[in-house]
C-alpha positions in Angstrom: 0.0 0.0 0.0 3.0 2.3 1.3 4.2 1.6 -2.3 1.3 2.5 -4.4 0.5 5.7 -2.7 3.7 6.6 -3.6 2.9 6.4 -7.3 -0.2 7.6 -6.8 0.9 11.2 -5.3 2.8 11.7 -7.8 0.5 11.1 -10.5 -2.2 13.1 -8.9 0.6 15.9 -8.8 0.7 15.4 -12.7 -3.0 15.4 -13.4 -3.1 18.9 -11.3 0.0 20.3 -13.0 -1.3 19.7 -16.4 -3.4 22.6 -16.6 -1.2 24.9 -15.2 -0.8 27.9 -17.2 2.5 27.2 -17.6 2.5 23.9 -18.4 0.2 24.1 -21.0 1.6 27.2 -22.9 5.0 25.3 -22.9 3.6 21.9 -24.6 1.2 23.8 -26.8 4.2 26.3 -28.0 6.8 23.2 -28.3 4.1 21.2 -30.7 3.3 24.4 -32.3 7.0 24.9 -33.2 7.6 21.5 -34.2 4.5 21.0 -37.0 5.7 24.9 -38.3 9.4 23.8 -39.1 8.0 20.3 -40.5 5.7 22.2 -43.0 8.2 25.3 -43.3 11.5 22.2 -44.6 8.8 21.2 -47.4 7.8 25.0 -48.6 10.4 27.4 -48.2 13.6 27.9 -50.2 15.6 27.9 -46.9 17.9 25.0 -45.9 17.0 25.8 -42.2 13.5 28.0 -42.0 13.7 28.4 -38.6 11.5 31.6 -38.8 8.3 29.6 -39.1 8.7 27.8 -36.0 9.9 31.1 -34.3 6.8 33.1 -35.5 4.5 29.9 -34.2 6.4 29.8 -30.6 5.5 33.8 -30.7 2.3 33.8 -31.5 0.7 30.5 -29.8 -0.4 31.9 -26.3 -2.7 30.3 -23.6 -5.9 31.7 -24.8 -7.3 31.8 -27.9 -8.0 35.2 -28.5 -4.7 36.3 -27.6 -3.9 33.8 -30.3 -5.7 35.3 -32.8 -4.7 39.1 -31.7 -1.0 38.2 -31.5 -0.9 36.6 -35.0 -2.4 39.0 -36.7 0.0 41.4 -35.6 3.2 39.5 -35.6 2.7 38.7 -39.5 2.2 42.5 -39.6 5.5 43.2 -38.0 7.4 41.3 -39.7 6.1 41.8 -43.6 6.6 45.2 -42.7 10.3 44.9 -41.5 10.7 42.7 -44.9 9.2 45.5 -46.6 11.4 48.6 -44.8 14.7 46.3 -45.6 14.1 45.8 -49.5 13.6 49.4 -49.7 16.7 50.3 -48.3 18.5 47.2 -50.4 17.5 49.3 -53.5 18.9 52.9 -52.2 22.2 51.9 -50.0 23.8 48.8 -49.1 24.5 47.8 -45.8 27.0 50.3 -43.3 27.0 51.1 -40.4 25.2 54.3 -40.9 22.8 52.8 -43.4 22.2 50.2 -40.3 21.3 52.8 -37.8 19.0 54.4 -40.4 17.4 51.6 -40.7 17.0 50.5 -37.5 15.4 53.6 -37.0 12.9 53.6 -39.6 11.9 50.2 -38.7 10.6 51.2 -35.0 9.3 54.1 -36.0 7.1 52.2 -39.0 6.3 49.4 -36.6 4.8 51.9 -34.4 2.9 53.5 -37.4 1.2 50.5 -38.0 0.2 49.4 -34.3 1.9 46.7 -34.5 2.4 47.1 -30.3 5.3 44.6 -28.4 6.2 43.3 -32.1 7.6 46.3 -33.0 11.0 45.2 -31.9 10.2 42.2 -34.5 9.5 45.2 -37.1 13.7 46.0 -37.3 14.8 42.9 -36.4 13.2 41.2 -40.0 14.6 44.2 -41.5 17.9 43.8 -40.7 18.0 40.4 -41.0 17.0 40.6 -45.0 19.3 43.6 -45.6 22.6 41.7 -44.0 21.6 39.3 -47.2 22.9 39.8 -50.3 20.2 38.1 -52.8 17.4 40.0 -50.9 14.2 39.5 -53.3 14.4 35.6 -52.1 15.2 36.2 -48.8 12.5 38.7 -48.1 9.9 35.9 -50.2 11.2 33.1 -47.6 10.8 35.0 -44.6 7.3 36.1 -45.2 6.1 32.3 -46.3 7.8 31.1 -43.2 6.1 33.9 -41.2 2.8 33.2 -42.9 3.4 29.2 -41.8 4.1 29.9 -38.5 1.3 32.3 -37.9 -1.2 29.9 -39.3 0.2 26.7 -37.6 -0.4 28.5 -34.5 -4.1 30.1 -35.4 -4.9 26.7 -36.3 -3.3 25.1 -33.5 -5.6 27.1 -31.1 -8.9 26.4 -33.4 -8.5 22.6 -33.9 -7.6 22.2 -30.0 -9.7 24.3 -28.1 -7.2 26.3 -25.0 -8.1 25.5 -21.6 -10.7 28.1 -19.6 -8.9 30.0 -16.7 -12.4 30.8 -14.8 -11.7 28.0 -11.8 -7.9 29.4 -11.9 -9.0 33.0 -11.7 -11.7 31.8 -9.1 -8.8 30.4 -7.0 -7.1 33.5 -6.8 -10.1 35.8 -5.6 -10.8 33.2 -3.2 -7.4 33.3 -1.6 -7.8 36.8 -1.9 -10.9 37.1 0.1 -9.2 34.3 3.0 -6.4 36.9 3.2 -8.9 39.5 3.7 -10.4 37.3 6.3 -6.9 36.9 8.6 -6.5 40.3 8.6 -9.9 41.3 9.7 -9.4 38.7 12.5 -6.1 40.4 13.3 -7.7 43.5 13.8 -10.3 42.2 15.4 -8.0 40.7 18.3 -6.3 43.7 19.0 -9.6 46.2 19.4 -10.6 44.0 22.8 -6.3 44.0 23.9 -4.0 46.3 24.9 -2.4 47.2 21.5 0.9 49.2 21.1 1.1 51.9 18.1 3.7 50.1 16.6 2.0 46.6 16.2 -1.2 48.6 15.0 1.2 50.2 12.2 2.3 46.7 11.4 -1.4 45.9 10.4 -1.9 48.7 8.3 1.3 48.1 6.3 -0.4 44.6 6.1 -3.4 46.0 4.2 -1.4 48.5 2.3 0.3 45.1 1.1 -3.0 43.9 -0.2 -2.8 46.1 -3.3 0.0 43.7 -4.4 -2.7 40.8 -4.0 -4.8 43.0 -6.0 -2.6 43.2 -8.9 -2.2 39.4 -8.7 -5.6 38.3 -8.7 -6.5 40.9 -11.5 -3.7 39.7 -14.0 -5.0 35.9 -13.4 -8.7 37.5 -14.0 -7.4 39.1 -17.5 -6.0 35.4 -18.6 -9.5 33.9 -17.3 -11.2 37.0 -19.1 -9.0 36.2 -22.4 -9.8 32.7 -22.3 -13.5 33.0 -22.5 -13.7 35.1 -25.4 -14.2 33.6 -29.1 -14.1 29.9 -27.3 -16.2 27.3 -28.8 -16.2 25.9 -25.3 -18.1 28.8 -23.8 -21.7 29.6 -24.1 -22.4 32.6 -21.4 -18.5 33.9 -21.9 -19.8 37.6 -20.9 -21.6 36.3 -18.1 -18.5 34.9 -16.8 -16.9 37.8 -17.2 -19.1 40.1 -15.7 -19.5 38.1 -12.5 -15.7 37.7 -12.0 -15.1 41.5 -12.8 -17.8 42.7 -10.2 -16.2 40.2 -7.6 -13.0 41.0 -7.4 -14.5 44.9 -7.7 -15.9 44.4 -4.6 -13.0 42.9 -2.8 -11.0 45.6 -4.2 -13.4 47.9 -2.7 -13.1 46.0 0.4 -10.1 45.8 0.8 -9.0 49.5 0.4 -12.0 50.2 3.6 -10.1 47.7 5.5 -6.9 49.7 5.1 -8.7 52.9 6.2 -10.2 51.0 8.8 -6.6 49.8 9.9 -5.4 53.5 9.9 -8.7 54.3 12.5 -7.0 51.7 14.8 -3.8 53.3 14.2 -4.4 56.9 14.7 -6.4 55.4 18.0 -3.1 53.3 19.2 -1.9 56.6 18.8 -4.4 58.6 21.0 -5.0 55.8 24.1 -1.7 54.3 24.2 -1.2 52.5 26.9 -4.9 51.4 27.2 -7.0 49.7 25.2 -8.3 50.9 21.7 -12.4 50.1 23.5 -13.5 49.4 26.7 -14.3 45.3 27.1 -17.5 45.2 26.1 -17.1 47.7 22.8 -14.0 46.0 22.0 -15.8 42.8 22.3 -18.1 44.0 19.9 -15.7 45.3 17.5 -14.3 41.7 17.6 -17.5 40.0 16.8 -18.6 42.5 14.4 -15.1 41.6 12.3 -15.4 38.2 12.7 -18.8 38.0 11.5 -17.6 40.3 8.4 -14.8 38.6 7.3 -16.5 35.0 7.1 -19.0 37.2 5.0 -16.1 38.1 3.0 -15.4 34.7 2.6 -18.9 33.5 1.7 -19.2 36.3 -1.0 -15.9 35.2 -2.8 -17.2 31.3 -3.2 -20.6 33.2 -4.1 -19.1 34.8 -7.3 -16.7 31.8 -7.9 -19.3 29.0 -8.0 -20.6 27.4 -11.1 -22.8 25.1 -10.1 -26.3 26.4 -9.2 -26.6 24.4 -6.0 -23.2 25.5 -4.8 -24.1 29.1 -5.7 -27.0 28.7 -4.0 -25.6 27.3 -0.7 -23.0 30.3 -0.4 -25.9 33.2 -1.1 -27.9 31.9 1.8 -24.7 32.0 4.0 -23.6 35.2 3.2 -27.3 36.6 3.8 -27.1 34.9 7.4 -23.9 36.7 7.7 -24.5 40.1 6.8 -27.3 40.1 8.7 -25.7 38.9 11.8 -23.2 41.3 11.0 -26.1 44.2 10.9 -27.5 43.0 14.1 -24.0 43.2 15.5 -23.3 46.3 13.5 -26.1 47.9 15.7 -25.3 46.8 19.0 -21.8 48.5 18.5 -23.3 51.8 17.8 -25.1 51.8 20.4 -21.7 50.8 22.5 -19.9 53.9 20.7 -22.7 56.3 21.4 -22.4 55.9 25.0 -18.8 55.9 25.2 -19.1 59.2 23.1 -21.2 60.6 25.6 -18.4 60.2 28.3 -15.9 60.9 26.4 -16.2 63.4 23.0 -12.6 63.2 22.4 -12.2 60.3 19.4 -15.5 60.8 18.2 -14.7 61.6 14.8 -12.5 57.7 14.7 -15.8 56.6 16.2 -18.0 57.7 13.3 -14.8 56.3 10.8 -15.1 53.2 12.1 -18.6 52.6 11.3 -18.7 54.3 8.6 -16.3 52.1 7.0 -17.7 48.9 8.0 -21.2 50.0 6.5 -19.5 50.3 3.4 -18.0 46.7 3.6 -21.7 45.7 4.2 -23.3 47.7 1.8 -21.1 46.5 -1.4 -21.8 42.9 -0.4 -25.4 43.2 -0.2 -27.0 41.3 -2.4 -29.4 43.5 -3.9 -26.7 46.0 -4.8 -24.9 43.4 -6.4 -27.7 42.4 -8.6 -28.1 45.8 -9.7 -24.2 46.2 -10.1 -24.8 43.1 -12.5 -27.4 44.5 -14.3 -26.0 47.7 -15.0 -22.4 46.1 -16.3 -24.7 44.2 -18.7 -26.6 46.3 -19.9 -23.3 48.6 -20.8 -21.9 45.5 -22.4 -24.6 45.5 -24.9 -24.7 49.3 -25.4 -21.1 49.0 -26.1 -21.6 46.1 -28.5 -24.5 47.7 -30.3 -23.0 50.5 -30.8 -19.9 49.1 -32.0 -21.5 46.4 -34.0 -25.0 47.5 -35.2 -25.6 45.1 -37.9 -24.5 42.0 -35.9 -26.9 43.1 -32.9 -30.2 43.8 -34.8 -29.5 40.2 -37.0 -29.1 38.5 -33.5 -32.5 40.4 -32.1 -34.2 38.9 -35.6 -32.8 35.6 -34.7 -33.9 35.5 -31.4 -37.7 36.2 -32.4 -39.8 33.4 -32.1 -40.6 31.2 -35.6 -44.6 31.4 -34.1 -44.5 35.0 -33.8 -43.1 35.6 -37.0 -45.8 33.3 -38.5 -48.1 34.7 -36.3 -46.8 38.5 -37.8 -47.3 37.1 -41.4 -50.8 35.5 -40.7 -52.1 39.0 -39.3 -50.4 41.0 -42.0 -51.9 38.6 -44.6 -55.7 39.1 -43.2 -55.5 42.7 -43.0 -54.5 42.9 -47.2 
């Protein structure tokens, strides 16, 4: 037994690694490679056309549309360095001066065409076809094994579907929200105890650090976002989209109130050092009150991550238990605060932060104000797309028109002549 779970760790490491983006972007751009040099020996006059598979290693990425993006614009690049270098075989030969010249004309050319991080590519086909004496067959071998390479990898993409990122990118905003969570604890625990300033500083660097997370989560996000659009595997792409985008919105939101709610603590560190940040009972509260927020955190996060109905389901009914725990609690401590404001006026103004800030935790994690935050990015999706595409949009609205209506539209139509 010792011996076969041994093998079988291993192997369930495999299955797991498999689709890791990096991974698959290596095995897919090594195949890629391979089939473009295979067709390239067969078509181009080259002994060694090693530009094909370099143009299909370039433009096979994870997702599909970046696929179809990046090859568009890498052919661009380099017909247009090909172009650039034939033109300045005819005038001068190749110098050093003639070099820099052309060097320069190549970037700024690639940038005239939009050719974006290929325009690098732009001088370096350039200068690669002018450092060749019989240019004219050069330049015709470098754009067929550019042209083989960009469509090995198009069709590389097409025939074998990429993976979808969503359960990746719903990782991320999930550790995301946990990380949320330990921090809200940590505050939590050091409103009911006698906190120094310094140790209160060391939280809000924490949540300062949570930007960083930020910028993590939303690259995986754009790769998810990427992968869902023009896949054949993907019916409700912008659905997917939209509720991933909102999610970590809201996080983001959240987590930038947390670190102004770290800097209340601070500035009250500050002000009551050495006592307590509350009395018992209001820093008991304040504890409970986080506590209760941050496993709502948690519960919204699986909300926007889950895509199965029932699952879905399960975390919407916990996080409306939580928030309105939380409320309940929310209320009790304002109460608490009230009173202590009424002995003491001094740190009123942290007093109103504080709450403050954790109604607007609450309030972006309702549920009815997500709903209408849905809606709303929706409905802008299809203003955008209808006003970008107007033709496509009204022939899907015909489409989408019932067969009986239509009938129904010609029957009517047909009594009343």
């Amino acid at each position: 037994m010792q011996v076969v779970r041994e093998w079988v760790s291993p192997a369930r490491q495999f299955v797991k690694q498999r689709r890791d983006p990096v991974a698959v972007q290596t095995l897919r751009s090594a195949a890629a490679a391979t089939i473009a040099y295979i067709i390239a020996l067969r078509l181009s006059p080259e002994a060694a056309p090693l530009t094909a598979p370099l143009t299909a290693l370039l433009v096979v990425q994870v997702t599909l549309f970046s696929t179809l993006t990046t090859g568009v614009r890498r052919v661009n690049a380099v017909v247009t360095g090909v172009v650039v270098a034939i033109l300045f075989s005819l005038l001068v030969g190749l110098s050093w001066w003639s070099l820099g010249l052309l060097i320069l004309a190549s970037l700024i050319v690639g940038h005239l065409v939009r050719v974006d991080e290929f325009v690098p590519e732009v001088a370096i086909s350039a200068m690669l076809v002018l450092g060749v004496t019989h240019h004219g067959d050069t330049a015709w071998a470098r754009i067929v094994e550019t042209l083989i390479g960009a469509v090995v990898g198009l069709a590389f993409n097409l025939l074998l579907a990429p993976p979808v990122w969503v359960e990746e990118a719903g990782e991320s905003i999930e550790s995301l929200a946990r990380r949320v969570r330990q921090l809200m604890l940590r505050l939590g625990e050091q409103a009911s105890e006698r906190t120094p300033h310094h140790r209160a500083a060391a939280r809000l660097h924490e949540a300062r650090r949570l930007d960083h997370d930020i910028s993590e989560v939303d690259a995986d996000l754009r790769q998810a976002e990427d992968s869902l659009r023009l896949n054949p595997r993907v019916r409700e792409g912008l659905l997917h989209r939209v509720v991933l985008r909102t999610g970590l919105d809201t996080l983001e939101i959240c987590t930038v109130v947390l670190r102004v709610l770290a800097r209340t603590f601070t500035d009250l560190a500050k002000e009551r050092e050495p006592d307590p940040l509350f009395p018992p009972e209001t820093g008991a509260a304040v504890e409970q009150l986080l506590a209760e927020i941050s496993d709502a955190v948690v519960s919204f996060s699986v909300l926007v991550t889950s895509s199965v109905s029932e699952s879905a389901e399960s975390a919407e009914e916990r996080l409306i238990a939580g928030l309105r725990q939380a409320a309940t609690t929310r209320d009790r401590l304002a109460r608490l605060l009230l009173e202590e404001v009424r002995r003491d006026a001094r740190q009123w103004q942290l007093h109103g932060a504080l709450l403050t800030e954790v109604n607007r935790i609450l309030d972006e994690m309702d549920i009815e104000h997500r709903s209408k935050r849905l809606l709303e990015e929706l409905d802008r999706h299809a203003r955008e797309q209808r006003e970008r595409l107007p033709r496509l949009t009204r022939m899907r609205e015909r489409l989408r028109v019932p067969k009986r209506l239509r009938r129904n539209q010609r029957g009517t139509a047909g009594r009343s002549l």
